[in-house]
DOVOVO-11251 format. One line per 2 residues: their letters; for each residue z, y, x of N, C-alpha, C. Coordinates in steps of 0.05 Angstrom, whole numbers, plus 5000, padded with zeros to 4 digits. Example, Ala and Ser with C-alpha at 12.3 -4.5 7.8 and 13.67 -1.06 7.14 Angstrom:
<nodes>
AS> 5156 4886 5264 5156 4910 5246 5156 4934 5264  5142 4955 5257 5143 4979 5273 5157 5001 5258
</nodes>
This chain:
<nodes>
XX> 5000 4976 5017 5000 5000 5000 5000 5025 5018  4986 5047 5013 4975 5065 5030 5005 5085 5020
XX> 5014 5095 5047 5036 5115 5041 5026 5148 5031  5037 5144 5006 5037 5179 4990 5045 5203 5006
XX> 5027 5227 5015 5035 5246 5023 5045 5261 4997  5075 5280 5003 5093 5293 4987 5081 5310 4997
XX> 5063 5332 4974 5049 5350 4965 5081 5377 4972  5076 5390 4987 5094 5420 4986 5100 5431 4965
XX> 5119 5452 4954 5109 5472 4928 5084 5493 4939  5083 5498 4965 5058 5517 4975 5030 5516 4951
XX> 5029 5485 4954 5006 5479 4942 5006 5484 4912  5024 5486 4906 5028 5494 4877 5027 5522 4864
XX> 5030 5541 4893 5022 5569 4888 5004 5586 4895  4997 5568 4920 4966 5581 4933 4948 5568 4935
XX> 4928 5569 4942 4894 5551 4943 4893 5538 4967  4888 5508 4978 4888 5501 4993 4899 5509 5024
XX> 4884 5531 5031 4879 5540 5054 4903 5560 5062  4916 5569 5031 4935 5593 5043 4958 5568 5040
XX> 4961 5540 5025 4985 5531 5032 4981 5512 5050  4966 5506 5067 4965 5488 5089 4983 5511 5108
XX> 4962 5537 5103 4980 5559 5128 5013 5562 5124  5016 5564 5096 5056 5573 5098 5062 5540 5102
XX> 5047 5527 5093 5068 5499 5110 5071 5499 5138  5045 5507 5156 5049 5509 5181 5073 5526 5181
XX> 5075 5544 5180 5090 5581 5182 5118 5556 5179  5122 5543 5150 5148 5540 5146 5159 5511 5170
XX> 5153 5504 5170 5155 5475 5193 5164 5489 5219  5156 5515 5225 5154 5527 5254 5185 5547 5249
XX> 5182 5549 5229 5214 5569 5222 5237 5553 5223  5226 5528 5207 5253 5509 5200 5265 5505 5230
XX> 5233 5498 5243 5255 5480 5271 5263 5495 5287  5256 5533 5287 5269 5547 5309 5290 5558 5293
XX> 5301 5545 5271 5316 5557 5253 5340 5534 5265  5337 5515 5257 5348 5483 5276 5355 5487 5308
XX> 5327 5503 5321 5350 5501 5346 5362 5527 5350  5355 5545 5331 5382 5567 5338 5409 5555 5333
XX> 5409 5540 5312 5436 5527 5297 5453 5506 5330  5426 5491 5340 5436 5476 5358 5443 5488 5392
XX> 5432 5510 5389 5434 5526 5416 5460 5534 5418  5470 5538 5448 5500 5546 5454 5488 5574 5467
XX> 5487 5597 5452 5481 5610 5456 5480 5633 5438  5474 5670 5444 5487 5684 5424 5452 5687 5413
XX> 5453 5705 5381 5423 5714 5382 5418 5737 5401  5421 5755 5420 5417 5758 5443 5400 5747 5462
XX> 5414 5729 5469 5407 5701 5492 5378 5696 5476  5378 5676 5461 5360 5672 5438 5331 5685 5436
XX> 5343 5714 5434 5320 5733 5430 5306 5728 5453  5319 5746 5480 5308 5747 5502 5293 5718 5515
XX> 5301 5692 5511 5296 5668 5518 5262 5670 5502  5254 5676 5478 5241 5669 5459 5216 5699 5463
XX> 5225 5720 5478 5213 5741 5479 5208 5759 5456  5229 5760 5433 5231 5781 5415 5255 5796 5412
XX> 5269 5820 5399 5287 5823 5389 5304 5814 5383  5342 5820 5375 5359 5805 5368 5353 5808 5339
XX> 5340 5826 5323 5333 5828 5296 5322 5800 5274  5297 5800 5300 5276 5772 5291 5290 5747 5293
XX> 5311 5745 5312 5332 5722 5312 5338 5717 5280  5351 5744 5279 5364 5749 5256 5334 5741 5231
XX> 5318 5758 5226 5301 5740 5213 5296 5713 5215  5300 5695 5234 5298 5666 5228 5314 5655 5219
XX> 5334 5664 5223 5368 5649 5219 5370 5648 5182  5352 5676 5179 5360 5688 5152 5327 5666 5132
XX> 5314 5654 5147 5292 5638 5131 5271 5660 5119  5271 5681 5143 5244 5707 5121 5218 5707 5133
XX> 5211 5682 5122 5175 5675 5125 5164 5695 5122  5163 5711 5107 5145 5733 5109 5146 5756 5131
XX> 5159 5750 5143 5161 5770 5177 5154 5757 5191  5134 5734 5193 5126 5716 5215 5093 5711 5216
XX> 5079 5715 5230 5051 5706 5225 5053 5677 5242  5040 5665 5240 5030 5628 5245 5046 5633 5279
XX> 5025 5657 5289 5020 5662 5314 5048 5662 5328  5052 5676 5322 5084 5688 5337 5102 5664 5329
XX> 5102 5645 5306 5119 5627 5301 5117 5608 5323  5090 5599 5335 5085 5577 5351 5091 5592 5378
XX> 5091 5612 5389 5093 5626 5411 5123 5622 5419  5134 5627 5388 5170 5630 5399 5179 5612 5402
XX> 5161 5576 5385 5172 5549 5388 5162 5537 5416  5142 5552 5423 5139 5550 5456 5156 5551 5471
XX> 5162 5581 5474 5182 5591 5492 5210 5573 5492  5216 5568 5467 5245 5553 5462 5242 5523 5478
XX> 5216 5514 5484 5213 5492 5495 5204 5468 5468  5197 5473 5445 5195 5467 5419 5174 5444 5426
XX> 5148 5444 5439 5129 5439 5444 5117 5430 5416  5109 5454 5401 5097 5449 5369 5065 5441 5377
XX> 5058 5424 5359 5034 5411 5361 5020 5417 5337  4996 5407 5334 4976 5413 5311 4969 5384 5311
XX> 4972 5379 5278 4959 5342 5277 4937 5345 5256  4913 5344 5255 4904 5334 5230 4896 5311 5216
XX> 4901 5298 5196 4893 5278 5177 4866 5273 5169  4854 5257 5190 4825 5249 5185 4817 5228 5158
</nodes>
């Protein structure tokens, strides 16, 4: 039996293409959202480690997708050592 992909709500509010993108966006928040939680470290540290503001810390911590483009999401899961990947489903 072929395993069911669990459809997002994205898909439920945008057209293909814009919820493939906030799934990307949200996957990339969750997990630098995860290792701020797991980091011994202040948002300070954080910021500077990741190359933004202590603000934008503060926007991740706080889950505000909408202050994030794709770009800068995968840049900062870089920097954190995240090593985010791109998979697609052939």
């Amino acid at each position: 039996m072929a395993k069911k992909k669990v459809r997002s709500v994205f898909h439920d509010l945008y057209l293909a293409d814009r919820a493939a993108l906030m799934e990307m966006r949200s996957l990339l928040l969750v997990g630098l959202k995860q290792w701020l939680e797991q980091a011994d470290m202040t948002q300070a540290e954080a910021a500077k480690l990741i190359g933004v503001k202590q603000a934008r810390v503060s926007d991740i911590k706080h889950g505000k997708i909408s202050q994030f483009s794709l770009d800068l999401l995968v840049c900062m899961a870089a920097r954190a050592v995240l090593q985010p990947q791109l998979k697609l489903a052939v």
